[in-house]
N, C-alpha and C positions, 0 to 999 in steps of 0.2 A: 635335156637340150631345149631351149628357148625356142618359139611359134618360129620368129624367123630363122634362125639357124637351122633349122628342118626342112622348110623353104628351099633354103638354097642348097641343101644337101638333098634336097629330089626326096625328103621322106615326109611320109603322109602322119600332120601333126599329130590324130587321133587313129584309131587301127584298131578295127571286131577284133575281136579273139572268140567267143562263143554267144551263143544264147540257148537257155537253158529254163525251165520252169517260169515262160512269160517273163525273164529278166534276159538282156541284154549286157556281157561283158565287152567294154573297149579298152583300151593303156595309151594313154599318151607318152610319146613319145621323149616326157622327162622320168616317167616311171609312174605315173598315177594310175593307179584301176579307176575306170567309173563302171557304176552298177545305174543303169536305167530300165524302168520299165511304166509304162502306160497304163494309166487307172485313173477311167472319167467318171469314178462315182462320186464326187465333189470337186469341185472348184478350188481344187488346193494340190500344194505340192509338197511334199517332205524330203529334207537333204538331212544327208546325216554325213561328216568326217569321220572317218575309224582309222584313227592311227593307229599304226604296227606298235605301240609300245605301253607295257602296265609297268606295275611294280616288278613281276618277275624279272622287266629288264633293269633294275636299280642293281645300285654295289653298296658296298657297305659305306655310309658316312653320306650315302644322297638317298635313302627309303626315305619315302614320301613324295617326290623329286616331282613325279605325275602329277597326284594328287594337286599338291600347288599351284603344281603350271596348267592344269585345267580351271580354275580361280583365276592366276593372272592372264588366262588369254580372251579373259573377257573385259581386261584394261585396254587403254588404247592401242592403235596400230598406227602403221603409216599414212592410212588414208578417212581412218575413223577414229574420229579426237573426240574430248569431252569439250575440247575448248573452242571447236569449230561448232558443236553442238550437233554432232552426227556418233556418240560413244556408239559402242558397238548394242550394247545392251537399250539404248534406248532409240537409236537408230531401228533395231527390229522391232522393236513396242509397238513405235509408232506407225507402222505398217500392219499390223496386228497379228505378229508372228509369236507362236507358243516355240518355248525355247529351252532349251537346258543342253546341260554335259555333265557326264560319268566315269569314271575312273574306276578299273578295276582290273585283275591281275595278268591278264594279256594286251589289253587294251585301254586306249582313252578316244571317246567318241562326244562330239560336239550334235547336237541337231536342233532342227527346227521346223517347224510347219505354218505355212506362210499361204497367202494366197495366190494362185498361179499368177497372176501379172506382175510378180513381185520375186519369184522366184531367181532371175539372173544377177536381183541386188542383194539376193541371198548369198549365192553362191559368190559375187565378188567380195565381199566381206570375210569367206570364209578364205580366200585365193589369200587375201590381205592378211588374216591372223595365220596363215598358215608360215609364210617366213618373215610376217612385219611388224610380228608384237613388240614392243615397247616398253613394255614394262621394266620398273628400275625399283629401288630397297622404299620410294615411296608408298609405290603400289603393293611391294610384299608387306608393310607395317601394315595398311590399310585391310588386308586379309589375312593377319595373321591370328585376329581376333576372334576370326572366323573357325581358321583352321584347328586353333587350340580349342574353341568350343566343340567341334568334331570329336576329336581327340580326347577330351574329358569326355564325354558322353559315352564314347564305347568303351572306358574305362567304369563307368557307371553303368555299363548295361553289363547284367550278368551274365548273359549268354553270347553277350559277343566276346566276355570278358575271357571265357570257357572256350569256346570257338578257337581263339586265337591260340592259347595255352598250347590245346590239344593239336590244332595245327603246328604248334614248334616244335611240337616232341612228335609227331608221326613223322614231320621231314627234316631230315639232319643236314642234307646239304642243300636241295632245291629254294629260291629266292619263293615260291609258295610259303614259305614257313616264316616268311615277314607281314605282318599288314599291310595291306594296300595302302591304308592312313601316315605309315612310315611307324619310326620310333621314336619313340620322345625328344634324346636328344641331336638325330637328324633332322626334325623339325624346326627344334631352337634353335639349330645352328644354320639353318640356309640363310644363303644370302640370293639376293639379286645374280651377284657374277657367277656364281655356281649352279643357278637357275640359269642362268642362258646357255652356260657352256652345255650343260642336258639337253635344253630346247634346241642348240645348233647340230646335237650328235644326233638327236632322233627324228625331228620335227621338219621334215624334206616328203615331195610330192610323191618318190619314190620306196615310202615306210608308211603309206595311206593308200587308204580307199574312198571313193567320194560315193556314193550312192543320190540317185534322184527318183522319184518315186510320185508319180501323180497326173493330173491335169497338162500334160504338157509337152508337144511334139518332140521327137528326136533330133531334129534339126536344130530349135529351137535351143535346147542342151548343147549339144555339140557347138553350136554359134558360143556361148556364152562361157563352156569349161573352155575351147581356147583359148579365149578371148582372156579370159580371168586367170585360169591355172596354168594354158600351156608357156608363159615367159617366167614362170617360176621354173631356175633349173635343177637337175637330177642334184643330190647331196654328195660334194668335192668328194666323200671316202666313201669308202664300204658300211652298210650299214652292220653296226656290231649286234653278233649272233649270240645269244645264249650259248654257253657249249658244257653249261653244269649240267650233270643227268644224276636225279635221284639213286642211289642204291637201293638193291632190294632187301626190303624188309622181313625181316627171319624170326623173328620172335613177339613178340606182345609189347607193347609200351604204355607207362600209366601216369597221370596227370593227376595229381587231388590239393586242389585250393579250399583254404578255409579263410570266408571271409563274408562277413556279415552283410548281405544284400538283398536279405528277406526273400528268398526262393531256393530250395537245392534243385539241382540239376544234375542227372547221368547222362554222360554220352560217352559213344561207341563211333568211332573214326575208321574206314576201309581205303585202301590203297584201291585206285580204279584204271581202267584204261582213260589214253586223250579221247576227246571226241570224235576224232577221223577214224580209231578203229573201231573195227567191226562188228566186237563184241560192245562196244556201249550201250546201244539201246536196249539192250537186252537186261546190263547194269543197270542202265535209271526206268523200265519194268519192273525191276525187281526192289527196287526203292519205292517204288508205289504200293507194289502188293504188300509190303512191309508195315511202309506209314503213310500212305499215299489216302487218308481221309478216312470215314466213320468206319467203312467196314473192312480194313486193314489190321494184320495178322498182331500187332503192336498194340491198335486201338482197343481189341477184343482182349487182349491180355494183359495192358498194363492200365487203360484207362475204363473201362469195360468193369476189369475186378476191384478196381479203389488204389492201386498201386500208383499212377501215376494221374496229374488234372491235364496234359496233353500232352500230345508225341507228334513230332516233325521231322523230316526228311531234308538233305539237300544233297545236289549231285549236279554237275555243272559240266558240259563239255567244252574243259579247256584244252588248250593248247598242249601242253605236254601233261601225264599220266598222272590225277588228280584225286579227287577223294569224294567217300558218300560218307554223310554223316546223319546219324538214326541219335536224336536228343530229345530226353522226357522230363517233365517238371516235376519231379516228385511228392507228395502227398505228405503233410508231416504226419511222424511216427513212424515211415515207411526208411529203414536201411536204402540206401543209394545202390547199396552195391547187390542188394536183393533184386532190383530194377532191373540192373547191368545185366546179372544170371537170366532174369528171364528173357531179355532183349537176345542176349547170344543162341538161348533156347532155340526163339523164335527163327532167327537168322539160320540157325545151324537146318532148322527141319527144310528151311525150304532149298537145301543143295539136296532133301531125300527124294521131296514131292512137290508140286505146285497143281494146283486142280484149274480144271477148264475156265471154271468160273470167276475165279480168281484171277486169269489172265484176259477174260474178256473184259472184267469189272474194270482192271488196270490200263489196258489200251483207251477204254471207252472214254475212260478220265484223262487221259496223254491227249487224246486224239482231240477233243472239245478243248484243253484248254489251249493246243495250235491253232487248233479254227482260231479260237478267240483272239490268240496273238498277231494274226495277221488280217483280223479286220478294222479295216482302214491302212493306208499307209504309213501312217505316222507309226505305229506302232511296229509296223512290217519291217518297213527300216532298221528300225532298234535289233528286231530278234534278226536278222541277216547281219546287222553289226556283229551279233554274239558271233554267228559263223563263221565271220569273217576273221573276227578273235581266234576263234578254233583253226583257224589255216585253210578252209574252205567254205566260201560261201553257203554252196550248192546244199551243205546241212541243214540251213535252216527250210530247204524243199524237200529235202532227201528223208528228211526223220518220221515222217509220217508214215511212210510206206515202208521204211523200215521195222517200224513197230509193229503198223500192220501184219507182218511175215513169221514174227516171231510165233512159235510155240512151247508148248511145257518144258519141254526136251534143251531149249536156248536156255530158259529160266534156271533151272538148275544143273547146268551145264557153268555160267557163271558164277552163282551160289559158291560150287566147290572148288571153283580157279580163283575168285577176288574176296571171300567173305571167309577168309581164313583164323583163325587164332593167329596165325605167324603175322599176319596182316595186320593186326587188330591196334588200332590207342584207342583206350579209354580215358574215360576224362569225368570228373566227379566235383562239382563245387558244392560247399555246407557251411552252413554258418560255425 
């Protein structure tokens, strides 16, 4: 509902809902969340946009559809033209704002960090791309150059190459088992008119979160998101809900590419909980004590004895129930699938045991690199974006303490409920 249409229906344009961990949640009144919170350790402000939509929300014949339109929403808008000489991209330049946007499988988030006196001409520009982008099959030729070099590159990179693979064969039906980048020929085939028709379905005040973060009164905010956001109205329909859900995985699944890119790689793929339950932190604990740096059960075993030149981890709290993946470089002369056995070894003992020290070593490492993520705001925003992705903010406050709690007893208690054989894709690339 429009600033004045709220007015005259006696409703209060902007409206607390909570605050929580020194953040402040409000919803305006066409559906927008703002996330504010106050931090005068510099002279600066960071906003970040976190739409409600990744790749997981694409269908078959628009993967990529995000990816894109985070590309064209930094073409003109209604009110920021190239030709008046205010684009959107050098309009913030010029102010001395640090800037980007990211695409990835729950979410597409815009931000920037700007200097606090400059901050409310941030947020109208972003009021402005949020329903007034512009762009037309000009602007897509002009990034398309871009997108395909994207696009070749993770087809050249071996381990993104493997990544993906092993992600389409561990989910059979979930939109997780598409690239965020899209597919090749969804790519080549967008147009402009099928890019807006995505941008009209998703791209509404009430399918976002605004976050502000910095140097900068509450009042202040609140003047400037009604002012800018609140006469953007609520999106004419419902916004469309995922309603595919992964089946459970019962047996083993196996991936093996052969293809000359100068590195073999084994990896090992686990089915995990989303982020909001309650068993995750306990899951991405147990992905550290695994590979989680030097002295990691993986490290000692596979790179430690000449089997493998490194080993890495990922485990991500997404939105619906996702995957940890344990990936090693292999060693030439080293069988790939020797790796895999020992990797499973490793994985399998720690659903028997996990020692004290190991779990303190693992939190110590969790817990520093959160510090680390939330100093400054610019970057606080970002990892509350991720939570926001995850369907609750409050994670990117909540996970520390929940780490904190965990004991041996969590550790392999998950071990034997997610890190199953029945669970398992492997994934094997060799020249």
């Amino acid at each position: 509902m429009p600033a004045k249409a709220a007015k005259r229906a006696n409703i209060k344009p902007i409206k607390k809902v909570r605050s929580a961990f020194g953040v402040d949640e409000y919803r305006l009144a066409n559906g927008l969340r703002v996330l504010y919170k106050k931090e005068t350790g510099a002279p600066v402000v960071a906003v970040c946009v976190t739409f409600h939509v990744g790749s997981r929300n694409e269908s078959a014949g628009v993967t990529g559809s995000t990816h894109i339109l985070e590309h064209l929403l930094f073409k003109d808008s209604e009110k920021f033209k190239k030709e008046n000489g205010n684009s959107i991209t050098d309009y913030l330049e010029w102010f001395g704002a640090v800037m980007n946007a990211t695409t990835w499988l729950d979410r597409t988030n815009y931000f920037e960090l700007i200097p606090k006196e400059r901050f409310a001409e941030a947020l109208e520009m972003e009021a402005d791309r949020m329903r007034g982008s512009l762009f037309n099959d000009v602007d897509l030729a002009s990034e398309m150059t871009v997108v395909r070099n994207e696009y070749e590159r993770s087809r050249n990179n071996p381990f993104e190459l493997l990544d993906e693979e092993v992600m389409y064969k561990a989910f059979s039906k979930h939109p997780y088992r598409i690239p965020t980048i899209g597919l090749k020929e969804d790519i080549e085939g967008s147009t402009a008119a099928k890019l807006r028709e995505f941008y009209n379905i998703f791209y509404w005040p009430n399918n976002a979160t605004l976050s502000v973060f910095g140097d900068v009164s509450w009042k202040e905010v609140e003047k400037s998101v009604i002012k800018h956001f609140g006469p953007i109205p609520t999106a004419p329909h419902t916004i469309p809900q995922l309603k595919v859900r992964e089946p459970k995985q019962t047996a083993k699944r196996t991936v093996r590419i052969k293809k000359t890119m100068g590195v073999t790689i084994a990896e090992l793929m686990y089915k995990v909980p989303e982020g909001r339950n309650k068993d995750f932190a306990a899951v991405y604990v147990l992905t550290a004590i695994l590979a989680g740096g030097f002295a990691s059960r993986l490290q000692h075993a596979l790179v430690d004895k000449g089997l493998a030149s490194d080993v890495s981890t990922m485990c991500f709290p997404l939105y619906d129930p996702g995957f940890a993946t344990f990936t090693a470089q292999v060693v030439p002369n080293v069988a790939p699938a020797k790796v895999l056995d020992v990797m499973r070894k490793e994985i399998a003992a720690t659903a028997k045991e996990i020692s004290k020290e190991e779990l303190v070593r693992a939190k110590e490492r969790i817990l520093a690199d959160a510090a680390n993520e939330r100093d400054g705001v610019f970057t606080e925003t970002r990892v509350t974006s991720e939570a926001i992705a995850g369907g609750d903010w409050t994670l990117a406050y909540r996970f520390p303490k929940d780490v904190q709690t965990l004991t041996t007893a969590d550790i392999t208690r998950v071990a034997k409920k997610y890190f199953t054989p029945a669970q398992e894709t492997s994934g094997i690339l060799e020249p």
